[in-house]
C-alpha positions, 0 to 999 in steps of 0.5 A, spaced: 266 886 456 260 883 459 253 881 457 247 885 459 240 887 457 237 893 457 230 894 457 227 901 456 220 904 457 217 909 451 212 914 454 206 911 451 202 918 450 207 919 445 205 918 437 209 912 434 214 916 430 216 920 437 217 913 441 221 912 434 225 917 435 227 915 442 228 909 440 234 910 434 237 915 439 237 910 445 241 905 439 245 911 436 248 912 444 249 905 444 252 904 435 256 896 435 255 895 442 247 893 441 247 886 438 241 884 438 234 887 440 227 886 441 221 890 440 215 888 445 211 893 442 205 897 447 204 894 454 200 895 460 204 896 466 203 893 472 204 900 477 202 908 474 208 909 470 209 917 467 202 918 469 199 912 465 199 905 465 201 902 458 209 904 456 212 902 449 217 896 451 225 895 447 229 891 450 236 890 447 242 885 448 248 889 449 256 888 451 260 893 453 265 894 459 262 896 466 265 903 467 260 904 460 254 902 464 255 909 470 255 914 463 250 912 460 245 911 465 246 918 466 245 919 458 239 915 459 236 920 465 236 926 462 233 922 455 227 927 455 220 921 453 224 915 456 220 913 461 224 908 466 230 904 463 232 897 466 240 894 466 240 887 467 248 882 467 247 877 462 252 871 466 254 866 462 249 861 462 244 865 461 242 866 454 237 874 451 231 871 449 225 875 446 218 876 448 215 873 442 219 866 443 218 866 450 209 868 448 210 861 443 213 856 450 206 858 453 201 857 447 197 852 447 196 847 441 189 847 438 188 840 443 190 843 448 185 848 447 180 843 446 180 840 451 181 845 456 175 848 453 171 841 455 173 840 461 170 847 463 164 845 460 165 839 464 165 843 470 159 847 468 155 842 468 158 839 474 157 846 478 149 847 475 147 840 477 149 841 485 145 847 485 139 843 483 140 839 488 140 844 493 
């Protein structure tokens, strides 16, 4: 058995009970093998995809035996309203991890903010007072 990720890309013109659907039948097709998942919710897309700009991304930790892998991308193609789907081997210094967790590393502090804010408007006074004196 190995490790991978599977990240799956909804239709976005779907309404929420449909992108429900094909999610509960992306996990029905996958049943004890998905061991973890995370739900990124609706996001902009940085290529058209499906003719829009915005996908619902899940992205699921799975262990499944690598013949598994060939079955179920073809499964997973014929998934009517699936607009992309992605495998991804997990080695074994790599851990799954979650949008959201990821989102907290990246967080400023209330501080950090702060001071942020008044370097900005350090360098807004720095930039108006050359401008006068030209």
């Amino acid at each position: 058995m190995n490790k991978y990720e599977l990240v799956i890309l909804v239709d976005s013109k779907l309404p929420q009970d449909w992108i429900n659907t094909v999610i509960s039948t992306v996990e029905w097709l996958f049943g004890a093998s998905v061991k973890d998942k995370d739900d990124m919710g609706m996001m902009d897309t940085y290529h058209e995809i499906a003719w829009a700009n915005r996908a619902y991304f899940v992205s699921y930790f799975l262990e499944l035996d690598p013949t598994a892998i060939v079955e179920n991308r073809k499964v997973l193609s014929l998934t009517k309203w699936l607009a992309r789907f992605f495998f991804y081997k997990i080695w074994k210094n790599e851990k799954f991890l979650k949008f959201k967790e990821i989102n907290k590393a990246f967080e400023l502090s209330e501080e950090e903010k702060q001071k942020q804010k008044n370097e900005k408007a350090f360098q807004d006074m720095d930039s108006a007072s050359k401008r006068k004196g030209k």
